[in-house]
C-alpha positions in Angstrom: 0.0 0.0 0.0 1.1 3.2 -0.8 2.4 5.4 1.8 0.2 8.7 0.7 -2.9 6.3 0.5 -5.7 7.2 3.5 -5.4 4.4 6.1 -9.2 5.4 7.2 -12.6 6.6 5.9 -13.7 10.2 6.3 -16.4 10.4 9.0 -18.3 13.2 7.2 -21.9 11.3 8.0 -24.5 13.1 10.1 -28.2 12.2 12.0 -29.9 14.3 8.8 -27.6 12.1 6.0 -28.1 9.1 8.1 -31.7 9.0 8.1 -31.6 10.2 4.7 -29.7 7.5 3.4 -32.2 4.8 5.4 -35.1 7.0 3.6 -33.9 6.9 0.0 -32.5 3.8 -0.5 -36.1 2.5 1.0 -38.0 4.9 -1.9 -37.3 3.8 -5.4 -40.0 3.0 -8.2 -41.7 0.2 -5.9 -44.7 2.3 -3.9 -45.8 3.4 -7.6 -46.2 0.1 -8.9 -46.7 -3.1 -6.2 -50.1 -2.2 -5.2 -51.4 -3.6 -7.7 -49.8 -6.7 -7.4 -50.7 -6.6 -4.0 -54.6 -5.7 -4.7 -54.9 -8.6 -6.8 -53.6 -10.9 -4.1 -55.5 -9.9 -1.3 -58.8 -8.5 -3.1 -60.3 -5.7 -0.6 -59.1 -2.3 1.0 -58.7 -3.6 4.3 -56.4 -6.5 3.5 -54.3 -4.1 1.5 -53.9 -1.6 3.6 -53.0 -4.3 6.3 -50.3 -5.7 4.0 -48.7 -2.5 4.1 -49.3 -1.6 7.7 -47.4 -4.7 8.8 -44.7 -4.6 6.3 -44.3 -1.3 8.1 -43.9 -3.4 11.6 -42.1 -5.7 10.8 -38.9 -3.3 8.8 -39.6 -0.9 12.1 -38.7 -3.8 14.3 -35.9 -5.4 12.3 -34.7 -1.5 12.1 -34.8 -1.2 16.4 -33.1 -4.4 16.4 -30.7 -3.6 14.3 -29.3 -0.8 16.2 -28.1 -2.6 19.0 -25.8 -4.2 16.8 -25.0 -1.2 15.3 -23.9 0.3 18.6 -21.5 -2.6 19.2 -20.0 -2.7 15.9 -20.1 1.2 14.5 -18.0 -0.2 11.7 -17.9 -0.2 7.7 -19.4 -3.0 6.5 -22.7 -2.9 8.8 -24.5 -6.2 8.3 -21.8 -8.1 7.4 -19.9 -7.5 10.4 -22.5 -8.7 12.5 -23.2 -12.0 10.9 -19.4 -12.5 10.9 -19.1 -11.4 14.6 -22.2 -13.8 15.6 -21.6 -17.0 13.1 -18.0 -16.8 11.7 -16.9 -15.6 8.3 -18.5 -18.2 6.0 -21.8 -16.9 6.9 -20.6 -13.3 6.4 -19.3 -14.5 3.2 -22.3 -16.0 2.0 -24.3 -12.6 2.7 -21.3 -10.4 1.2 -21.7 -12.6 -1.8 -25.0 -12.6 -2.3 -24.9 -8.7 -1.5 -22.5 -8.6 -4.8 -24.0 -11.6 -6.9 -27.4 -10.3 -7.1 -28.9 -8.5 -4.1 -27.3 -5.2 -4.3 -26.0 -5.2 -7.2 -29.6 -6.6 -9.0 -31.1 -3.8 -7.3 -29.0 -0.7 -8.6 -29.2 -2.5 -12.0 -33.5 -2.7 -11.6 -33.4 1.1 -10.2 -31.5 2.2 -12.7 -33.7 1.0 -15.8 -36.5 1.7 -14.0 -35.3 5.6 -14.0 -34.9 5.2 -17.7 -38.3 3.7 -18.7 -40.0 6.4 -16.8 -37.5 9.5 -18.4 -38.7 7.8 -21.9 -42.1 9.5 -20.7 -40.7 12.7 -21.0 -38.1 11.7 -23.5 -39.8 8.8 -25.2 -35.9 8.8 -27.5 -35.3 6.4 -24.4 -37.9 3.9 -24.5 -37.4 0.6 -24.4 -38.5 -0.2 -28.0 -36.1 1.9 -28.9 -33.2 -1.1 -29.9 -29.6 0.6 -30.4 -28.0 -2.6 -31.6 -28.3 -6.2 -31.3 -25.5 -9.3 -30.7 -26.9 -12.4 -31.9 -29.7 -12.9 -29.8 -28.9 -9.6 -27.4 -31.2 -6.5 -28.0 -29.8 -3.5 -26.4 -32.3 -0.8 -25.9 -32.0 2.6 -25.3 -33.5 2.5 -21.6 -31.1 -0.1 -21.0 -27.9 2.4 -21.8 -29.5 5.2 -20.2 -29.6 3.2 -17.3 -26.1 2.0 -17.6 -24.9 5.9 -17.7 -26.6 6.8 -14.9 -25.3 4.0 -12.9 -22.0 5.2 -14.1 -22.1 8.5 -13.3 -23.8 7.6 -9.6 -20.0 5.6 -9.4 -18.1 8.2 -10.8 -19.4 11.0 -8.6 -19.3 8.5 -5.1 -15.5 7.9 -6.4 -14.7 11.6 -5.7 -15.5 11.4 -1.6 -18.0 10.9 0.2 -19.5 14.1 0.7 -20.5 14.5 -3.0 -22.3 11.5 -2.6 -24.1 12.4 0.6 -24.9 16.2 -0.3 -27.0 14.3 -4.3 -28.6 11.5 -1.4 -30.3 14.3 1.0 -30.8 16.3 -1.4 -33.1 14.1 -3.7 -34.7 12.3 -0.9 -35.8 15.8 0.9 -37.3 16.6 -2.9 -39.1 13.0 -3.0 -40.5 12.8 0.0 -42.3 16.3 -0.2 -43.2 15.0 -4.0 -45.2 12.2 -1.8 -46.7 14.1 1.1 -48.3 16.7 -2.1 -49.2 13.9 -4.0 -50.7 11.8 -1.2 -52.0 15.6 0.2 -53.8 16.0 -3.3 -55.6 12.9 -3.6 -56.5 12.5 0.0 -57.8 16.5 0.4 -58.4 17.7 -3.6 -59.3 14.2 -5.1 -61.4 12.3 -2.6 -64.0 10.5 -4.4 -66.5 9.9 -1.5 -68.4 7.3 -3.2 -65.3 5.1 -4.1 -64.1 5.3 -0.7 -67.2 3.8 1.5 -67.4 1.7 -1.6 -64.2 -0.1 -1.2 -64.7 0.0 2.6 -67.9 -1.6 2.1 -66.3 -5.1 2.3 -62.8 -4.0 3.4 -62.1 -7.6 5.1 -63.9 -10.0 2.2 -60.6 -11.7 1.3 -60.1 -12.6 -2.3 -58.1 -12.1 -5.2 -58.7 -10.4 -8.7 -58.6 -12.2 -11.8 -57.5 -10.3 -14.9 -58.8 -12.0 -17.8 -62.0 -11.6 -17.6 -61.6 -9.6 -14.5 -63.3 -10.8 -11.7 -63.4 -11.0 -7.8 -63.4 -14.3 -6.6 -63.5 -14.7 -2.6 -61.2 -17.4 -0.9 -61.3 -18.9 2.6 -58.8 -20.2 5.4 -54.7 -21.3 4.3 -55.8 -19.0 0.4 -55.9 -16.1 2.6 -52.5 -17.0 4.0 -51.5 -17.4 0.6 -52.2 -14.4 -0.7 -51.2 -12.2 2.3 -47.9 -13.9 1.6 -48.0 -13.7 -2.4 -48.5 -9.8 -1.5 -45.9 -9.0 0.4 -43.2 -10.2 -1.8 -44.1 -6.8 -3.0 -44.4 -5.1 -0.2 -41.3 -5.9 1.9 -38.9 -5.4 -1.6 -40.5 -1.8 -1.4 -39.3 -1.4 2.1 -36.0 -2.9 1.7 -32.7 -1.4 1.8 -33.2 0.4 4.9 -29.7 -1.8 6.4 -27.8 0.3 3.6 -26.7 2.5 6.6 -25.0 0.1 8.5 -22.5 -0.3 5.5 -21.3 2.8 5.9 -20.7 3.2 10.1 -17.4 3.8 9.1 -17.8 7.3 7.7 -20.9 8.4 10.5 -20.0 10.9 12.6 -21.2 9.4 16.2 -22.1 5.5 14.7 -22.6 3.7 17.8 -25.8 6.7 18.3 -26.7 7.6 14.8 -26.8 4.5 12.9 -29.7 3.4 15.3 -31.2 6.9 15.1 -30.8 6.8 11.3 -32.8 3.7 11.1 -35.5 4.5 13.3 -36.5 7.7 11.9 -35.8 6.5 8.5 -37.7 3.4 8.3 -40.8 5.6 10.5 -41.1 8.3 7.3 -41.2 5.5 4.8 -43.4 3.3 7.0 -46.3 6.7 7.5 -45.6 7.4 3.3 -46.3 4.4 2.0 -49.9 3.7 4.3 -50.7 7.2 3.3 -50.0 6.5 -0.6 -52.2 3.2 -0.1 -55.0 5.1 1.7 -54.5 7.6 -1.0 -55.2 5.0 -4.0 -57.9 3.7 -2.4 -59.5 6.7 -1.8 -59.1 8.1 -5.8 -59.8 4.9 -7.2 -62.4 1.3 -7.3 -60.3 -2.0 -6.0 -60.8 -3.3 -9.9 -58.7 -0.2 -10.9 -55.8 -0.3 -8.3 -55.9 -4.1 -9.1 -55.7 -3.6 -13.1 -54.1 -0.6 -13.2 -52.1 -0.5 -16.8 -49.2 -2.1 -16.8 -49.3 -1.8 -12.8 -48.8 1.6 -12.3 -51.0 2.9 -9.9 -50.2 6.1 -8.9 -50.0 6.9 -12.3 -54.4 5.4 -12.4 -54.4 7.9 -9.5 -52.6 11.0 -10.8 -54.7 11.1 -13.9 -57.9 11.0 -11.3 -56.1 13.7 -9.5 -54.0 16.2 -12.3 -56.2 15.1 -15.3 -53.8 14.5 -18.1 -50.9 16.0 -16.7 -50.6 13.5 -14.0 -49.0 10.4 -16.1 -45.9 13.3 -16.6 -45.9 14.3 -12.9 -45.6 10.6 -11.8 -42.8 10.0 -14.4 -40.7 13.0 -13.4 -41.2 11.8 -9.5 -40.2 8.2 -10.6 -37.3 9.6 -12.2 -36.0 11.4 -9.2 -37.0 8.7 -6.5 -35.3 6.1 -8.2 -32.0 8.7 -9.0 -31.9 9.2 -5.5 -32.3 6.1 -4.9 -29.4 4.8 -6.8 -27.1 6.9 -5.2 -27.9 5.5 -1.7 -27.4 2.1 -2.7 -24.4 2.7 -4.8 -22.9 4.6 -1.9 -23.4 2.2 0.4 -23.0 -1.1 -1.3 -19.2 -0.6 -1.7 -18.5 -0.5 1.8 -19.3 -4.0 2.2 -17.0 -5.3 -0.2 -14.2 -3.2 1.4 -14.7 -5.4 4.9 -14.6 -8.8 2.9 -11.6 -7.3 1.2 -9.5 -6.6 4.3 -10.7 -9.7 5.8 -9.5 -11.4 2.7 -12.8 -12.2 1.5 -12.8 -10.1 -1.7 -10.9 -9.0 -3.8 -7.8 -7.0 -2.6 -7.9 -3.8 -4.5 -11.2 -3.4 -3.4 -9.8 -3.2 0.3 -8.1 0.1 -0.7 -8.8 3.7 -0.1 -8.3 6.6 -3.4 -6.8 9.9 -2.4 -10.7 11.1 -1.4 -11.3 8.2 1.4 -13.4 6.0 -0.6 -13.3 2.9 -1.9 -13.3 3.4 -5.3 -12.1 0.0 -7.0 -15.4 -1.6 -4.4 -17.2 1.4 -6.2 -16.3 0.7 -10.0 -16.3 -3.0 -9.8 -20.1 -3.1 -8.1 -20.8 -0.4 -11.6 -19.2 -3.0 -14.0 -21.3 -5.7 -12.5 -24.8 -3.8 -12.3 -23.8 -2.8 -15.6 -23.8 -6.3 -17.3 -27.2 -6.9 -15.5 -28.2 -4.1 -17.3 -28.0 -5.6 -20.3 -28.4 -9.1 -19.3 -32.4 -8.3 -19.4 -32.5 -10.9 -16.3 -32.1 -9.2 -13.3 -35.9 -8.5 -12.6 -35.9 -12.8 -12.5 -33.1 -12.2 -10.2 -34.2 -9.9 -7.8 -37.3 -12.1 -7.4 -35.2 -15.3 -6.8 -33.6 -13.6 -3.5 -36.8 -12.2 -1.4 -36.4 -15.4 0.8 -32.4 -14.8 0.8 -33.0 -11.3 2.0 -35.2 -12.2 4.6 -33.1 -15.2 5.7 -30.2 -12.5 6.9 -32.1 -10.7 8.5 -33.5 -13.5 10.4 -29.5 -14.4 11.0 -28.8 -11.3 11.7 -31.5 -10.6 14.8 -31.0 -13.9 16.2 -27.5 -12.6 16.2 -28.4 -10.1 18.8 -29.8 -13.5 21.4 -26.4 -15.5 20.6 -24.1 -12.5 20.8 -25.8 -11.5 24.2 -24.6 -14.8 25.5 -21.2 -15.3 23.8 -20.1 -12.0 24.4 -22.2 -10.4 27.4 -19.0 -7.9 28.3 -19.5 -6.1 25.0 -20.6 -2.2 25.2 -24.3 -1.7 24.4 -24.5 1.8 23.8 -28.3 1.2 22.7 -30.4 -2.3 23.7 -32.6 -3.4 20.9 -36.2 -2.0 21.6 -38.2 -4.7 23.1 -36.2 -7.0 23.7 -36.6 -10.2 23.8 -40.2 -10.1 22.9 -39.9 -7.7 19.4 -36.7 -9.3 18.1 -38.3 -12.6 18.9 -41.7 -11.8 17.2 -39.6 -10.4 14.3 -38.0 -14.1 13.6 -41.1 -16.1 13.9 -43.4 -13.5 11.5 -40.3 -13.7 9.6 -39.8 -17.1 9.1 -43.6 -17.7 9.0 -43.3 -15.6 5.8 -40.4 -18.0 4.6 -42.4 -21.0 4.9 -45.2 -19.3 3.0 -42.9 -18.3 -0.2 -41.6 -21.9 0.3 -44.8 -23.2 -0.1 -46.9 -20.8 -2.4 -44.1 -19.1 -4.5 -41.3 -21.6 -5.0 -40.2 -19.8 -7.9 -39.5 -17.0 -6.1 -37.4 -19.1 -3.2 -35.4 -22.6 -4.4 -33.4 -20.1 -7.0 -32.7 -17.8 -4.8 -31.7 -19.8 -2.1 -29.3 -22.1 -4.9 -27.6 -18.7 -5.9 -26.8 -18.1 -2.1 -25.5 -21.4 -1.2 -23.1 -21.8 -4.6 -20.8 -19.1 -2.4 -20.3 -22.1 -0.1 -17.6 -23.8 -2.2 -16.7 -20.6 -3.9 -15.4 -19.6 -0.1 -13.5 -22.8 0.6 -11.4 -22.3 -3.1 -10.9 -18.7 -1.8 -9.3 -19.9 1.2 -7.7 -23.3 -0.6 -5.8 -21.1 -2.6 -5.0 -18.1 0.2 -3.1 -21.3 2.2 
């Protein structure tokens, strides 16, 4: 390592970027779009807005939790360092990896084409029918470069410290979440439509689901209700994911051990109050029939059009472009970080361990672009990203329990902060949890065996990794 090389991040992180980070990594395109999903699923206002309301409980107490762990280990690498402190490194490895394989990395790649189909709707140049070249059998679009660029500019301008990246993250989160509370203000106060309201709370609790062709409702009973309530929040909980993206970056947080925690509690809460509203908002400007065949599954756009008249399909598109921008930037930031921990645990590769002359780990930063990138263009990362809900979920399951065996391994360790509730929350977060898993198990193995196969092929990738390191 080079002598003029920084030995250590920056800490340049407040509270207000903190929570900002939590906020905007949480709000991408997913609040604009999975109701619908979700609608059809569950059938009536009631179960809908209870999907949300306990997707909202559940991040909340997985947040709380999280910050004792946070205050233990204010490090970079967040997550990761607490699965590796709890279970050992193959565990952390298996997380880190999936983090780069698919989870993180799937994500930024699904964000950022998601901000270009939605600029082609002010700049339709960049829609996806609009096919730049082809090789062989690959169609590259012009969504799909736009989104490239943008993820490579997101890299380039995190590359150049920190602070550039955290100044573009408040920024654009501050702008989105006033975009919400006047959107969800409009429909609630300027677009009520009495008569749709009382008449999707007419039956708020008949369970059901909605068929599309023909459409029609048709009620279901006992373990189909489970079903569906679990078919939903596949939805649901990948809307309010990403909120652990601040633990990745404790080590450039001014205060960690007291901000992370704070950062995820107050983050997670704004998200958590916006997306009920938005929900209440829908089904107060539009019939259940509408949210759950909204075109192409864009509700808020169904919504806006109730709301702005024509100009609402535009306002949506230039809020959708901004959320997921934003958005972007928060997980880009953040995702980096991790990879730097595995690196200096010799985990990862070793450049990616290193610090440029701004204190940021820019080879972490560019390798994570040239991956999203090729997802990007591998037109399979939406498959992807549904293959790893149960992945996701499975860390954080790890990751809480964490909290119960580190207690007892290591009861001399400073706890600046004691997860809220515990045991009882932390507890009721793994069983709900894991009562989730066995659901997707059961109703949506496409969405669980994959995901779980990608996960587990890091096993043998970590013992050549450690074969060839003896």
């Amino acid at each position: 390592m080079e002598e003029n090389q920084p030995q250590e991040m920056k800490r340049a992180l407040g509270l207000l970027d903190g929570t900002m980070l939590v906020a905007g990594s949480m709000i991408g395109s997913g609040i604009f779009i999975v109701s619908a999903d979700i609608a059809r699923n569950v059938g009536s206002a009631g179960w809908l807005i209870l999907v949300w309301v306990l997707t909202g409980l559940i991040t909340l107490t997985a947040a709380l939790s999280y910050g004792e762990l946070s205050g233990i280990f204010p490090k970079a690498g967040g997550q990761y360092v607490y699965l590796r402190e709890a279970y050992g490194k193959l565990v952390a490895f298996l997380y880190g990896w999936g983090l780069f394989a698919i989870i993180q990395t799937g994500t930024i790649a699904a964000v950022g084409v998601a901000f270009a189909k939605f600029t082609a709707y002010v700049f339709p140049i960049f829609g996806e029918e609009n096919i730049l070249f082809q090789i062989l059998e690959l169609k590259v679009s012009a969504a799909q470069i736009l989104g490239i660029l943008s993820i490579v500019f997101l890299t380039w301008l995190n590359s150049r410290g920190v602070k550039n990246g955290k100044f573009i993250q408040t920024f654009l989160t501050i702008i989105k979440i006033l975009s919400l509370v006047g959107l969800i203000v409009a429909g609630l106060i300027f677009a009520f439509d009495g008569d749709v309201w009382n008449a999707n709370w007419a039956n708020a609790w008949q369970a059901g689901r909605w068929t599309q062709d023909p459409q029609a409702f048709v009620t279901v009973a006992g373990m189909a209700v489970f079903a569906g309530v679990v078919s939903a929040m596949v939805g649901s909980l990948f809307s309010s994911d990403a909120w652990n993206n601040v633990t990745f970056i404790a080590g450039e947080m001014k205060n960690p051990a007291r901000n992370i925690g704070l950062s995820l509690f107050f983050g997670t809460l704004i998200v958590t109050v916006a997306y009920v509203l938005m929900n209440l908002m829908y089904v107060a400007t539009l019939p259940m029939n509408e949210i759950a065949s909204a075109q192409n599954d864009r509700v808020a756009v169904a919504s806006a059009l109730k709301i702005f008249g024509s100009e609402g399909a535009l306002i949506i598109a230039v809020m959708i472009m901004i959320s997921t921008f934003g958005c972007n930037n928060g997980l880009i930031l953040s995702g980096a970080r991790v990879y730097y921990t595995m690196a200096k645990d010799g985990l990862f590769f070793k450049k990616a361990g290193e610090l440029n002359q701004f204190e940021v780990p820019s080879w972490g930063l560019w390798i994570q672009c040239i991956w999203a990138s090729a997802l990007c263009l591998s037109g399979k990362y939406g498959d992807l990203l549904d293959y790893v809900v149960m992945a996701v979920l499975v860390f954080y399951i790890l990751t809480i329990a964490g909290i119960f065996i580190l207690r007892k391994k290591r009861p001399d360790l400073k706890r600046t902060y004691k997860a809220f509730g515990y045991p009882v929350l932390p507890a009721l977060y793994i069983l709900t949890a894991t009562t989730i898993c066995i659901g997707l198990l059961v109703y949506k193995t496409t969405y669980t065996w994959p995901g779980l196969l990608i996960i587990l092929l890091g096993i043998p990738i970590y013992y050549i990794m450690n074969r060839s390191k003896s």
